[in-house]
N, C-alpha and C positions, 0 to 999 in steps of 0.2 A: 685788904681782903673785904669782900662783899657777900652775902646771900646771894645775889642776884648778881647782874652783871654790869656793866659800866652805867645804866640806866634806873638803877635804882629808886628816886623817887618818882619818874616816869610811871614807872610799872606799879608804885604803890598808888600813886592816883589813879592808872585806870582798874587798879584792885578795888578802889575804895567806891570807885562808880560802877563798878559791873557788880560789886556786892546791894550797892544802893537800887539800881534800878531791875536787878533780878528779885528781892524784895516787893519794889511796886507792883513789877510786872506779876508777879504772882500773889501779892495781896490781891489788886485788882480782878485777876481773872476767878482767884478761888471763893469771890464773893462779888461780884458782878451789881446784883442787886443793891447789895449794901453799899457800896461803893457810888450808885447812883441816888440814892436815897439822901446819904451824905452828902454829895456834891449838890444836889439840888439844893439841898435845905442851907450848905453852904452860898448858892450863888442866889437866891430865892429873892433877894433885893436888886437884882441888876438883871441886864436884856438879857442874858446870856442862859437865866435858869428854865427856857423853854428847848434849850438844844444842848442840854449835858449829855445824853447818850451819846450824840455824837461829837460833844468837844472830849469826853473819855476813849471815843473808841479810835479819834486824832491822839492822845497824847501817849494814849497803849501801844498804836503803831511806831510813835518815834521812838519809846521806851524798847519798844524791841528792838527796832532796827539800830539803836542805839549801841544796846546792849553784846548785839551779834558783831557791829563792827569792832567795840571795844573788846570782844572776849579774842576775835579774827586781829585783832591787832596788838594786842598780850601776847598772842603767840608769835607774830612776826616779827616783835620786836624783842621778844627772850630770845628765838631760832634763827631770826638770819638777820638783826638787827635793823632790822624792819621800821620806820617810825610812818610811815604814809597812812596805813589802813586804822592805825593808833588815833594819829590825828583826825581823822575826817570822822572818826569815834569822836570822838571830844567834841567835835565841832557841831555833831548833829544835837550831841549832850546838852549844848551850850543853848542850842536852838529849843532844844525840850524847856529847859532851864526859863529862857524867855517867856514861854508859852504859860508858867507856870505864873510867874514874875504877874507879867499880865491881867492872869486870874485872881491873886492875890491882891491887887491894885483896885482891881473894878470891884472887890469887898471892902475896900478898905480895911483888907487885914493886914496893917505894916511890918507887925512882927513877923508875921508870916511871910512878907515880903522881905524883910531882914533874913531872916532864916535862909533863903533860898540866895539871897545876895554870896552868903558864907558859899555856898555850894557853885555857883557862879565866876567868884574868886579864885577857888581851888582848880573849877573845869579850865579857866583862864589864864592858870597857869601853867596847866599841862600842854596846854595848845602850846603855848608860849616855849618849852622846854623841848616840844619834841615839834619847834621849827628851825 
């Protein structure tokens, strides 16, 4: 017997990223400002802190488009066992993941690069489970 259905922790990983990047996406947009203010003062020692508005307004894009194929792919994989539109979810996830990874590295904030490793793993697995 299951909650869900033969995909179980499938559906809880892309649960546990559509909760995580609906989150961003909407810290991000409902404070815009602050959100650039931070990242500057984050990135303020590397080439990168003269083009945050637009490396936020890149990684708000993937987070949605993210978020839309993973919520479009939750359903097709609860309603018609769908795993296609799931995965290519995960995989853009994985590619946001990167981009963050990256940013993390050129601060030299490792912990922070650790952290996102964890989320990295989990997205890597799902790819992996619903191929």
């Amino acid at each position: 017997m299951s909650l869900f259905n033969s995909h179980s922790v499938e559906i809880l990983i892309l649960l546990f990223f559509i909760i995580t990047y609906f989150l961003s996406v909407t810290e991000k947009l409902s404070d815009w400002k602050g959100t650039i203010i931070y990242y500057t003062n984050h990135f303020k020692k590397t080439v990168l802190r003269k083009i945050i508005p637009l490396l936020l307004l890149n990684i708000l894009i993937f987070e949605i488009i993210a978020l839309i194929l993973l919520v479009v792919g939750l359903y097709f994989l609860v309603n018609e066992n769908s795993l296609t539109i799931a995965k290519i979810g995960l995989e853009i996830s994985a590619i946001t993941l990167l981009q963050f990874l990256i940013g993390q590295r050129l601060t030299k904030d490792y912990q922070g690069a650790m952290n996102i490793t964890v989320y990295f793993i989990l997205n890597s697995i799902g790819i992996y489970l619903l191929t």
